[in-house]
N, C-alpha and C positions, 0 to 999 in steps of 0.2 A: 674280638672276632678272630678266629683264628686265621693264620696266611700259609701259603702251600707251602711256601721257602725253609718253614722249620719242619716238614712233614720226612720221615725217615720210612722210606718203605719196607725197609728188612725191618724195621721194628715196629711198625704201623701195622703186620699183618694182613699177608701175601692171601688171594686170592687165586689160587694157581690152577691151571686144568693140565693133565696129562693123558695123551691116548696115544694106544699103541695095543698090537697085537701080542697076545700071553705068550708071555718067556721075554716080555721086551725091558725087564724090568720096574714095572709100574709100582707093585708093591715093593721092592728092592727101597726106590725112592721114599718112600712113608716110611719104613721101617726107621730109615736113616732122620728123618724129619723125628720121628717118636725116643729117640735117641739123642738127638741134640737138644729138643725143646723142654724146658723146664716146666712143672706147672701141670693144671688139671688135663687132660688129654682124652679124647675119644676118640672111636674110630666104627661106624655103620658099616658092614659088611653081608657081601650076596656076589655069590651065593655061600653057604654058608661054607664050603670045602676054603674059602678065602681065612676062614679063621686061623687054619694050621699057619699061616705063614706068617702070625703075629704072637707064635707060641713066645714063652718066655719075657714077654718086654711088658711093662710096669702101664697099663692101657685098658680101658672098661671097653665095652664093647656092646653093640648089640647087633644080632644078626636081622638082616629085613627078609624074611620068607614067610611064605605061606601055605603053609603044611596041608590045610584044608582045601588048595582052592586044586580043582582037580574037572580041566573040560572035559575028557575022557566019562567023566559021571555023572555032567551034567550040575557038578559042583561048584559055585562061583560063589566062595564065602573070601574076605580078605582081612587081615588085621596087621602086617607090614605096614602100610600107611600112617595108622594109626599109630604105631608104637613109635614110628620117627618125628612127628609131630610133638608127641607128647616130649619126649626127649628131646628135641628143640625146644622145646618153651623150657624145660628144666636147661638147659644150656644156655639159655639168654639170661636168665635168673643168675645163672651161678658167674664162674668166670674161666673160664674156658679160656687155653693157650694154643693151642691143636686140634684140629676137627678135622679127619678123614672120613671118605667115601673111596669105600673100596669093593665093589665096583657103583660108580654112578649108574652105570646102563642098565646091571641086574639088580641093583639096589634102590634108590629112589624113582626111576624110569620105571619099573616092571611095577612096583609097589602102587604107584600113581594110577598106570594104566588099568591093570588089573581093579583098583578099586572102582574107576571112572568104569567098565564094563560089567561091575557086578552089581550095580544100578539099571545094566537091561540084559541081566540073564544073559550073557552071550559072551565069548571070547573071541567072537569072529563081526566087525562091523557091517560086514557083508550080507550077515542075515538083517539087519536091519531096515533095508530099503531105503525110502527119501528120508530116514533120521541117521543115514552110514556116514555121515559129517559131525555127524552133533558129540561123538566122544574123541575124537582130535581136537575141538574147538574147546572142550570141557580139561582134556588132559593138555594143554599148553596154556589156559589158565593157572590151573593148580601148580603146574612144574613152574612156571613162571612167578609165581607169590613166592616158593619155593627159594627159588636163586634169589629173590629180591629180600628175603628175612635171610639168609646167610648174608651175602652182599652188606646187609648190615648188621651182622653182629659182627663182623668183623675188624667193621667202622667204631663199634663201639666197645667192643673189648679188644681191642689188638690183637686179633687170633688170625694167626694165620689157617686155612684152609686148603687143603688139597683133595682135587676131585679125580680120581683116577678112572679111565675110560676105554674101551673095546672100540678097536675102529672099525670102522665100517665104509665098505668100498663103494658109492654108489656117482649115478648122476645127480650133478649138482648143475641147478639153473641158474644162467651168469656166468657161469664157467669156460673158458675157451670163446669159440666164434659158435655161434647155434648152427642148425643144421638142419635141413626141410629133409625127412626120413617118410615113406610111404609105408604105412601099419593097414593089411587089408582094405579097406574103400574109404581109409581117410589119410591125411596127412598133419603128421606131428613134428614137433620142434624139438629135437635134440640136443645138448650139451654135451661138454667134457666131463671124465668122472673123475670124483675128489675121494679124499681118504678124511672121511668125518669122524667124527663121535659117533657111540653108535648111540642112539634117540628114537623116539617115533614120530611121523608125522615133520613136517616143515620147522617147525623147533632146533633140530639138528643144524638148519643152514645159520641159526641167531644166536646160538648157545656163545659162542666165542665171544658177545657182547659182554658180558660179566665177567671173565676175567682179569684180570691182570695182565697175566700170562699164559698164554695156548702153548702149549710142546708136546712134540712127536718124540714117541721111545723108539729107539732101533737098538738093536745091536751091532759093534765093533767086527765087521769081517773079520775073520783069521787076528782076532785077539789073545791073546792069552798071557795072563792067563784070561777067561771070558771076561767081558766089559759090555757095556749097555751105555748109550750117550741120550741127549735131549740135541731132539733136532727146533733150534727156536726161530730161523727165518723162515716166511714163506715158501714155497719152492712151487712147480707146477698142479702137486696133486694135494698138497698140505698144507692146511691155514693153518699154520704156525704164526704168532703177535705178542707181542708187547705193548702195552701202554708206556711204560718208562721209556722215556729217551735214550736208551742202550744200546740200538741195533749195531753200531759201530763195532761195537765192546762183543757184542756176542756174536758176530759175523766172522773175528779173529782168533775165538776162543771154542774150545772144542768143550761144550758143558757136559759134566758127568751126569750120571743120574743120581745126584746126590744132593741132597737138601744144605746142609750145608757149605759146600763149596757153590752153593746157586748165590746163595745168602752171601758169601763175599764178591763172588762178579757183581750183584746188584749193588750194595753197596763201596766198592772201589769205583763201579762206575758212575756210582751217583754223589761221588767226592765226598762221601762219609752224610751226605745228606741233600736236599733237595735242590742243589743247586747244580 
């Protein structure tokens, strides 16, 4: 039976999320990870202008879009969904060192969604009436079987994974102290806003369960030459987390946006192993 004490996480393969707003360097970070890692390598990307930024580096690829699908026309055809699924199963198959999502939010999120709405003719839940629930409940299904077959191919082939993510500034419930706010003839409950992943639907508040590790991109004020870092504690508007027992370690240390200098904090801090 295996025991966790021999379990090495830098080499156990990382379940990583990063969000941050463009130019934070999110792709900078994978670029770097597709460069260090050895071995079969993919990377899913959306929108597809996301491709130029993986010009030159030795990485198959598939773009998630959907050329057909067009509300504008009344057009609600999709095959994104599809094509990541299938390429999921050929990746559980094979053996796979590196799996990027570039971006999560227009990549598997919009793929998801879009397919769950083109099951009722409509890009808008609004026009549905008492069924305007039933394609949230359907697409946080899906997206969630999703995280849980990545989740474990990772367990099973030691691949590490990086999910890279567009943030998204909203109210978050639970957040701060709530607050009785008066909205024309009714009265509603208020929170503080957080800076999430961007998702659709309640999902958004849960997503941080599956990873490993949650990080904020920023960039370095008055760097230069430019630099971009990983914000990894929580802070007031940022669920930044870790699972490993590291906070010490990464509270002292300014993390670059770089896959392998992550890969030695985690392991210096985990004493070369799970102890």
């Amino acid at each position: 039976m295996p025991n966790a004490k021999e379990m090495k996480p830098a080499e156990a393969g990382l379940f990583l999320s990063l969000t941050g707003p463009p130019g934070s360097g999110k792709t900078h970070f994978a670029r770097s990870a597709l460069r260090a890692v050895s071995g079969q390598k993919f990377v899913f990307i959306a929108p597809a202008a996301e491709t130029v930024g993986y010009a030159g580096l030795d990485v198959e690829y598939e773009q998630l879009v959907d050329p057909e699908w067009s509300p504008s026309g009344a057009v609600y055809k999709t095959e994104a969904w599809g094509k990541l699924l299938r390429q999921l199963t050929l990746l559980e198959k094979g053996d796979p060192k590196l799996l990027v999502f570039d971006t999560m939010n227009f990549g598997p999120s919009e793929a998801c969604w879009r397919t769950v709405m083109q099951d009722f003719g409509t890009d808008d839940p609004r026009t549905l009436g008492g069924n305007a629930r039933q394609p949230y409940v359907t697409y946080r299904s899906r997206f969630t079987e999703l995280m849980n077959r990545l989740d474990l191919l990772r367990f099973r082939k030691k691949c590490h994974i990086i999910c890279l993510w567009h943030e998204d500034v909203r109210e978050l419930p639970g957040q701060g102290t709530p607050r009785k706010e008066q909205e024309k003839d009714k009265t509603v409950l208020r929170w503080d806003v957080a800076r999430l992943s961007m998702l659709i639907g309640s999902l958004r508040e849960d997503i941080n369960g599956w990873f490993d590790m949650a990080f904020y991109a920023e960039a370095v004020p008055s760097s230069n030459p430019f630099r971009c870092r990983l914000l990894t504690v929580p802070d007031q508007t940022r669920l930044a987390k870790t699972r490993l027992p590291i906070y010490s370690v990464l509270q002292g240390t300014e993390v670059p946006n770089d896959f392998p200098k992550l890969l030695e904090v985690v392991t210096k801090a985990m004493g070369g192993g799970g102890k």
